[in-house]
GUTORMI-501085 format. One record per residue (C-alpha): x negated, y, z; residue number from 0; residue in three letters. Coordinates in nm, 4 decimals, always signed. Example, Ala and Ser with C-alpha at 12.3 -4.5 7.8 and 13.67 -1.06 7.14 Angstrom:
2
u/v/w/k/r
-1.2300/-0.4500/+0.7800/0/Ala
-1.3670/-0.1060/+0.7140/1/Ser
This chain:
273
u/v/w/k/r
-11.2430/+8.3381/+10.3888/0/Unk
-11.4216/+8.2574/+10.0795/1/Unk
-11.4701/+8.6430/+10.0663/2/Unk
-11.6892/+8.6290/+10.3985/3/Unk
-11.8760/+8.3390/+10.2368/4/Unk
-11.9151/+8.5617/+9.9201/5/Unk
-12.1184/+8.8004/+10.1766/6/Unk
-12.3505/+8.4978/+10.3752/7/Unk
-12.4469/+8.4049/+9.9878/8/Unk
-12.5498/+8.7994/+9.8869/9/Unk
-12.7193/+8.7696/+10.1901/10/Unk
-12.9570/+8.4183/+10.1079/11/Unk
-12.9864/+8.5321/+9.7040/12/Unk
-13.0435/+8.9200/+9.7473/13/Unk
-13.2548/+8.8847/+10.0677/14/Unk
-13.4366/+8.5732/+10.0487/15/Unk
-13.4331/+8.6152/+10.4730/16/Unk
-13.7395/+8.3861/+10.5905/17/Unk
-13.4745/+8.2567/+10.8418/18/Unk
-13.1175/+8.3329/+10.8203/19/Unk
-12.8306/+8.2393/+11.1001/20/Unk
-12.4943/+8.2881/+11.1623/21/Unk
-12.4151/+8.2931/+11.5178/22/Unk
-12.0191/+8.1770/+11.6511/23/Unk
-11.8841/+8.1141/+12.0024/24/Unk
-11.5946/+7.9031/+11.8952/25/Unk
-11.6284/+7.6667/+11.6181/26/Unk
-11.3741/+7.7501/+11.3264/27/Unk
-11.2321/+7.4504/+11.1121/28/Unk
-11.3708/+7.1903/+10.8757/29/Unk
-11.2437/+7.4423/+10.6233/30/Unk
-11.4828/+7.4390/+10.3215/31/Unk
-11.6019/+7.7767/+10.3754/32/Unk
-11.7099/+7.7134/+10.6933/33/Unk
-11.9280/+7.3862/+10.5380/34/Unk
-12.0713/+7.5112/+10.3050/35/Unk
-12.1789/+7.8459/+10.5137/36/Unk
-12.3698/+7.6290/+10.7645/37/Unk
-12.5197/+7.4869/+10.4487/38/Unk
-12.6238/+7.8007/+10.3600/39/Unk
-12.7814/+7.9385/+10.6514/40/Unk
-12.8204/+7.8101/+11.0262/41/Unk
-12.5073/+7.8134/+11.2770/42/Unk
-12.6503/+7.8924/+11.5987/43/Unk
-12.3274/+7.8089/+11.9007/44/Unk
-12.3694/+8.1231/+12.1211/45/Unk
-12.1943/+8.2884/+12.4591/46/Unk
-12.1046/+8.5696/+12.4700/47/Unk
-12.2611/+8.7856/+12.7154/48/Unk
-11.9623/+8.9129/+12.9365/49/Unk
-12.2389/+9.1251/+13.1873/50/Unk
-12.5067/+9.3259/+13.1895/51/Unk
-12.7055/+9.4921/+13.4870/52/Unk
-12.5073/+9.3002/+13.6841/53/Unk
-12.1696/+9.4531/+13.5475/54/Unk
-11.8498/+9.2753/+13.4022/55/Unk
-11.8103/+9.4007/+13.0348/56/Unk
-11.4415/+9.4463/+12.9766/57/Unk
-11.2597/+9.5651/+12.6365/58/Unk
-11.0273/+9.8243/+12.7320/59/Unk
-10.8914/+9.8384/+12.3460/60/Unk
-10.5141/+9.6922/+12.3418/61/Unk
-10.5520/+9.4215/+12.0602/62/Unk
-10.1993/+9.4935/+11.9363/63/Unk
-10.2911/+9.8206/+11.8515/64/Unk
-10.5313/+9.8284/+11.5694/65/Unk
-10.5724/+10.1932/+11.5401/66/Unk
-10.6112/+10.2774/+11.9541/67/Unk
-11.0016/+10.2984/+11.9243/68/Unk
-10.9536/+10.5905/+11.6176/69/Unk
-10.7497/+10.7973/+11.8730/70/Unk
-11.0042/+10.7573/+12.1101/71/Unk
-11.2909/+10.8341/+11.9065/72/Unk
-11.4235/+10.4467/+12.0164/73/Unk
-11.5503/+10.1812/+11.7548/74/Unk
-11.7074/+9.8189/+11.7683/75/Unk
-11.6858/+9.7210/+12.1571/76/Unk
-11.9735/+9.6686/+12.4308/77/Unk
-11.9478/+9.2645/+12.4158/78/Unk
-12.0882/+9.3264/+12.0171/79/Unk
-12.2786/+9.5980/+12.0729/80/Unk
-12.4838/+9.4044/+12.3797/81/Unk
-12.4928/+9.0665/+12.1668/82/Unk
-12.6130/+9.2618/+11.8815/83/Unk
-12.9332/+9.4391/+12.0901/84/Unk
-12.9893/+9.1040/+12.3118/85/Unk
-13.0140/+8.9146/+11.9291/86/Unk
-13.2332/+9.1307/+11.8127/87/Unk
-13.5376/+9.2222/+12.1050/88/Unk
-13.6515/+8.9722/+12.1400/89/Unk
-13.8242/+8.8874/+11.7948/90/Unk
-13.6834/+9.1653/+11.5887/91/Unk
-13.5315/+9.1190/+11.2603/92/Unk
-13.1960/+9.2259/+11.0519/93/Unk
-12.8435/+9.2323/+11.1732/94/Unk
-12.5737/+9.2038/+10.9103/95/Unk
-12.1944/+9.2313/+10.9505/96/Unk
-12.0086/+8.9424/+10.7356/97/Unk
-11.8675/+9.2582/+10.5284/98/Unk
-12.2106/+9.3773/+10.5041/99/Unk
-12.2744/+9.2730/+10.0998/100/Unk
-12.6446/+9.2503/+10.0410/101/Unk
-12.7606/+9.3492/+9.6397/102/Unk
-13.1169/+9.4132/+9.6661/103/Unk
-13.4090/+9.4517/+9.9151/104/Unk
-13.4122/+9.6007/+10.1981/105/Unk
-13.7968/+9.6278/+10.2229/106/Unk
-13.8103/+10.0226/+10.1832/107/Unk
-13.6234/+10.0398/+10.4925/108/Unk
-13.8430/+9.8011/+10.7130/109/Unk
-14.1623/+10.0333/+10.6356/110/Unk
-14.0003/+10.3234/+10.8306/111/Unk
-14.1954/+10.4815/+11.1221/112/Unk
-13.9217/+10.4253/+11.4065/113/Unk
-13.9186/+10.0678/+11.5506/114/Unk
-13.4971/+10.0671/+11.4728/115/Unk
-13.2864/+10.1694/+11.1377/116/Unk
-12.8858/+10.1479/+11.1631/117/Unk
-12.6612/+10.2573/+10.9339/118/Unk
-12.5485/+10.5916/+10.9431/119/Unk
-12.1667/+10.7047/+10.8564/120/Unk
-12.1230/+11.0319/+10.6918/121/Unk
-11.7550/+11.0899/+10.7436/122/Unk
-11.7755/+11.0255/+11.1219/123/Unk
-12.1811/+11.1646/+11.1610/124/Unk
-12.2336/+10.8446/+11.3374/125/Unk
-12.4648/+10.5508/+11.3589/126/Unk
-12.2963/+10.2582/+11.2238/127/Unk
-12.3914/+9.8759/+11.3695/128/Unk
-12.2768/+9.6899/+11.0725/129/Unk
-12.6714/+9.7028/+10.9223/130/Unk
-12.9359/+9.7034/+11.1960/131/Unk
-13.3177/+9.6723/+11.1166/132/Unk
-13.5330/+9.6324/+11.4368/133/Unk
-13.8774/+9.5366/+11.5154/134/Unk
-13.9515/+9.2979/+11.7763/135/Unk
-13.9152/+9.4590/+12.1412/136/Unk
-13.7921/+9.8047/+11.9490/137/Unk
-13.8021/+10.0695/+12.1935/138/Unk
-13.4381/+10.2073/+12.1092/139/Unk
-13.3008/+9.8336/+12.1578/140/Unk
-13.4619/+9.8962/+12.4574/141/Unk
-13.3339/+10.2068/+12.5803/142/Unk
-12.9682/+10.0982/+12.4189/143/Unk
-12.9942/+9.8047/+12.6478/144/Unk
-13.1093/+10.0468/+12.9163/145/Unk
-12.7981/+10.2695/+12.8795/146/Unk
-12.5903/+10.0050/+13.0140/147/Unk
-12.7198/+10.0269/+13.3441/148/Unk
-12.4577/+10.3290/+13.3690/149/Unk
-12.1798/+10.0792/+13.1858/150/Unk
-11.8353/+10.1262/+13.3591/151/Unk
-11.4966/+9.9378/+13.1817/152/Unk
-11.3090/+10.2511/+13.3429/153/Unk
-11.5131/+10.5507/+13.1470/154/Unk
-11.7841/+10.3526/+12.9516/155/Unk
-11.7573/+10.4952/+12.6159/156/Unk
-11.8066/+10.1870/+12.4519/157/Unk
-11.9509/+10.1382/+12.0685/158/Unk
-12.2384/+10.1169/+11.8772/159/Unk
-12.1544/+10.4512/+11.7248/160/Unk
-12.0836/+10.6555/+12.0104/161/Unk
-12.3454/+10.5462/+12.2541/162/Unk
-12.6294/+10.5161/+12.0278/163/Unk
-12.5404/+10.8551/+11.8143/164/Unk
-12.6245/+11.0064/+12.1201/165/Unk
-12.8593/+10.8263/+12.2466/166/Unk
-13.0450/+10.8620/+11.8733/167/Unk
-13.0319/+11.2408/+11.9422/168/Unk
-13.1967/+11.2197/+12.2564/169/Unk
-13.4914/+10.9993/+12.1326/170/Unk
-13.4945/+11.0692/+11.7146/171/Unk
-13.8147/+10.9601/+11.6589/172/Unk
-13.6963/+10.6260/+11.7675/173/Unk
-13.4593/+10.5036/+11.5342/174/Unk
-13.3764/+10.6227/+11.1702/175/Unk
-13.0523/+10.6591/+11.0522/176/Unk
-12.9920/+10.5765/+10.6287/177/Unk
-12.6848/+10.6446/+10.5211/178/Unk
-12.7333/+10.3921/+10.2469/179/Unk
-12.6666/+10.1120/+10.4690/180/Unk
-12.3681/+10.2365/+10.6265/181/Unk
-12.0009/+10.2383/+10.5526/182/Unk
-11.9156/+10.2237/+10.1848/183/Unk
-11.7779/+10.5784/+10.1402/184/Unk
-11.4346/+10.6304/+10.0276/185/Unk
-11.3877/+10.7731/+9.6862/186/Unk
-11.1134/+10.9051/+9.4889/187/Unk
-11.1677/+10.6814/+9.1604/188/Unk
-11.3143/+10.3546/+9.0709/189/Unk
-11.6023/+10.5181/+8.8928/190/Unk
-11.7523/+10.6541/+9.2199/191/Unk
-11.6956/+10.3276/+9.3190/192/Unk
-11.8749/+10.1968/+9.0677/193/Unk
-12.1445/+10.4170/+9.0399/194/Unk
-12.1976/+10.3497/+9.4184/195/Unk
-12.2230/+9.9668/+9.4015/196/Unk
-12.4571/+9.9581/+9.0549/197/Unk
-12.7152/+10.1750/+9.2802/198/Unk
-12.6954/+10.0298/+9.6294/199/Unk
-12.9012/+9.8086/+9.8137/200/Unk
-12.6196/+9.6939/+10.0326/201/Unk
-12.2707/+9.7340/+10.0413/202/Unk
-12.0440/+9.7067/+10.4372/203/Unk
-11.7069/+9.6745/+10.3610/204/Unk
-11.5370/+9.8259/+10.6917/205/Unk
-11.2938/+9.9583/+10.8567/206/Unk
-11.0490/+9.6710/+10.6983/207/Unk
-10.7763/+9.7738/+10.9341/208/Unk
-10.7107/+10.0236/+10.7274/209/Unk
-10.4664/+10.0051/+10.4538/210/Unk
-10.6520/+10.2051/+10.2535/211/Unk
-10.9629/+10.0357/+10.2243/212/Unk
-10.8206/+9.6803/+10.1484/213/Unk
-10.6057/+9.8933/+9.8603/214/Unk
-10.9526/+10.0471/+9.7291/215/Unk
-11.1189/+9.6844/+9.7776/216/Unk
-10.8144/+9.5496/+9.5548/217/Unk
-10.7800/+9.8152/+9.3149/218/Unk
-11.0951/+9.9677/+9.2432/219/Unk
-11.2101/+9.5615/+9.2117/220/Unk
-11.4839/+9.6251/+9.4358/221/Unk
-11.5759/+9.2155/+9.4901/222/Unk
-11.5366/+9.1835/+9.1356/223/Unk
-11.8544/+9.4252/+9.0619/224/Unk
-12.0122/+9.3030/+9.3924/225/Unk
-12.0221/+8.9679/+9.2239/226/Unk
-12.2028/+9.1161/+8.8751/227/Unk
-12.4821/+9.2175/+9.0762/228/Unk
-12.4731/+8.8909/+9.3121/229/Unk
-12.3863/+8.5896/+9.0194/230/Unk
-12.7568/+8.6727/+8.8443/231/Unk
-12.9450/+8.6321/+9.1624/232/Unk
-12.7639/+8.2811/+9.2644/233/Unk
-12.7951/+8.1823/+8.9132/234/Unk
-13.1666/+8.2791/+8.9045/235/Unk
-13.1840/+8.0661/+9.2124/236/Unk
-13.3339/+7.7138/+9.0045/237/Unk
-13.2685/+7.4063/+8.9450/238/Unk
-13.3889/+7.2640/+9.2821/239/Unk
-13.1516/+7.5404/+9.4750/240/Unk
-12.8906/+7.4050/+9.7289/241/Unk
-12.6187/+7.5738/+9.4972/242/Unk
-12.7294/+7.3302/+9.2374/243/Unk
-12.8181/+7.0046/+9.4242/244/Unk
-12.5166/+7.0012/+9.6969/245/Unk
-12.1813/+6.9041/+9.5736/246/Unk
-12.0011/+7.1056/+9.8478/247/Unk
-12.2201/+7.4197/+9.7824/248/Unk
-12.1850/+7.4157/+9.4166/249/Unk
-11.8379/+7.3628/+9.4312/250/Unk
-11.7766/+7.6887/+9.7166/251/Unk
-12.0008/+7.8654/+9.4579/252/Unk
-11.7878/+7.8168/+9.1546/253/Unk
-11.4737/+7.9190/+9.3880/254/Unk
-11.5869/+8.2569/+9.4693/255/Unk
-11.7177/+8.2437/+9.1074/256/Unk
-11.3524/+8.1833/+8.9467/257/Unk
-11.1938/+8.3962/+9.2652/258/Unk
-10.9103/+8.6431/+9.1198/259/Unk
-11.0718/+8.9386/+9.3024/260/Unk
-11.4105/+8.8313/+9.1376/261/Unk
-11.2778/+8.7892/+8.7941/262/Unk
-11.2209/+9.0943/+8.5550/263/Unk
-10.9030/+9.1780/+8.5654/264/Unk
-10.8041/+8.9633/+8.8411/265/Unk
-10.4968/+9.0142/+9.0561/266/Unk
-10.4790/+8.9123/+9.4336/267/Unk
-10.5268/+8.9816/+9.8197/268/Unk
-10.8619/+8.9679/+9.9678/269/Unk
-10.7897/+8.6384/+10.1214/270/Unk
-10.7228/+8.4821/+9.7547/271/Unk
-11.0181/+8.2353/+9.5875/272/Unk
C-alpha cells in the first residue's frame, strides 16, 4: 500500500532515525512499494517468537471476526506485544506502527524521566503500542517481559493495552504515558481534524477495522493534510537525497505525491495511489 509507504517516508524525513528498519517474517511481492521501502530504510527477515518462559503463545482472537477483541475488552495480541519488547531491550530505541505518521520530532519525549513512553488512548484510558520510546534495557520492557512468566493462551489477557495499563499503574514511575502519541482521536468535523494534524508530532492511524475511521480518513482527507506537513520535509531533503538520485524512489515519491487521497480534493479508497 502506497499509503503504508507514505508512513515509512514521514518516518525517514520527519525523524531523521540514525538507523531505521522495517522488520517482516514473510517477504511480500516485488510490488514497487515494497522496493522502494527497503530502499528507504533496512528490511531486517525476522521470526516470530511463538514462546516465552517456556510457554506456547497462542492467539485466541477468531480472525473472521474483526470486532471479537472489542467485546472482550482485548487489543494487539501477545506474538506483537512480545516482538515489540524483545525489539526494543536490548539497545532501546523507537517503535512505530506503519499507521503511525511521523510530522515532527519526537525529542521532547525521549528526555522524559521513565526509561519507557507509549502512547496513551483517551477514549479507552489505555496505553497504546502503536508509538513506543524505550531506553536500552528499560526497566518496564523488563517487567512487561517479566509478566509473561504468568502467560496462559486459556486466561492470558493478551495486549499491549491491557497488560501494560496495569502493569503502568503498578510501577508509574516507570513508564510515561503521552497522549499525543496515541490514537488519533475521533472528531465530529474535519476542522478538529485539522487542527489536530497542523499541531501534532505524530499521527497513528488505528483501529482501521472500523468503518468509521477509514470514512473519517476518506472524508475529513486526513492523508491529504498528512502529506502538507510531510511533502516540505522530503522536498527539503537535497539534491544528493535517495528521493532524488534513485529512479525507483523518486518515482514511489511522486505516486504518493499525485495519490487521490493526497491531492486536494481527491476522491478514492485508502488503497488508491
Amino acid at each position: 500500500m502506497f499509503a503504508k509507504l507514505f508512513a515509512i517516508l514521514s518516518v525517514r524525513y520527519a525523524l531523521k532515525p540514525q538507523r531505521h528498519f522495517i522488520h517482516y517474517d514473510v517477504e511480500p511481492n516485488d510490488a514497487p512499494e515494497w522496493v522502494c521501502a527497503c530502499k528507504l530504510a533496512t528490511c531486517v527477515q525476522i521470526r516470530v517468537p511463538l514462546s516465552i518462559h517456556g510457554h506456547r503463545i497462542e492467539s485466541k482472537v477468531d480472525p473472521s471476526d474483526r470486532y471479537a477483541s472489542d467485546r472482550q475488552r482485548r487489543c494487539a495480541n501477545a506474538l506483537l506485544d512480545v516482538l515489540k519488547f524483545e525489539l526494543l531491550l536490548p539497545e532501546g530505541g523507537m517503535y512505530l506502527d506503519l499507521d503511525v505518521y511521523a510530522l515532527g520530532s519526537l525529542d521532547p519525549w525521549r528526555c522524559c524521566t521513565p526509561s519507557a513512553v507509549f502512547g496513551w488512548n483517551e477514549a479507552t484510558r489505555q496505553l497504546s503500542g502503536g508509538v513506543i520510546l524505550a531506553s536500552r534495557g528499560a526497566e518496564f520492557l523488563r517487567r512487561w517481559h517479566d509478566s509473561f512468566r504468568a502467560y496462559s493462551a486459556d486466561n492470558w489477557d493478551f495486549g499491549v493495552c491491557n497488560q501494560t495499563t496495569a502493569l503502568a499503574a503498578a510501577h508509574p514511575t516507570l513508564v510515561h504515558a503521552a497522549a499525543p502519541l496515541g490514537p488519533l482521536p475521533r472528531y465530529r468535523t474535519r476542522e478538529g481534524y485539522d487542527a489536530h494534524i497542523a499541531r501534532a508530532a505524530a499521527v497513528h492511524l488505528s483501529q482501521f477495522r472500523h468503518p468509521w475511521r477509514l470514512h473519517d480518513i476518506m472524508n475529513h482527507r486526513h492523508l491529504e493534510r498528512l502529506w502538507e506537513r510531510v511533502a516540505p520535509l522530503v522536498n527539503a531533503s537535497g539534491e544528493a537525497d535517495i528521493s532524488r538520485t534513485d529512479p525507483v524512489v523518486r518515482r514511489c515519491v511522486e505516486t504518493v505525491a499525485s495519490a487521490c487521497w493526497a491531492r486536494p480534493g481527491g476522491r478514492c479508497g485508502i488503497y488508491g495511489a
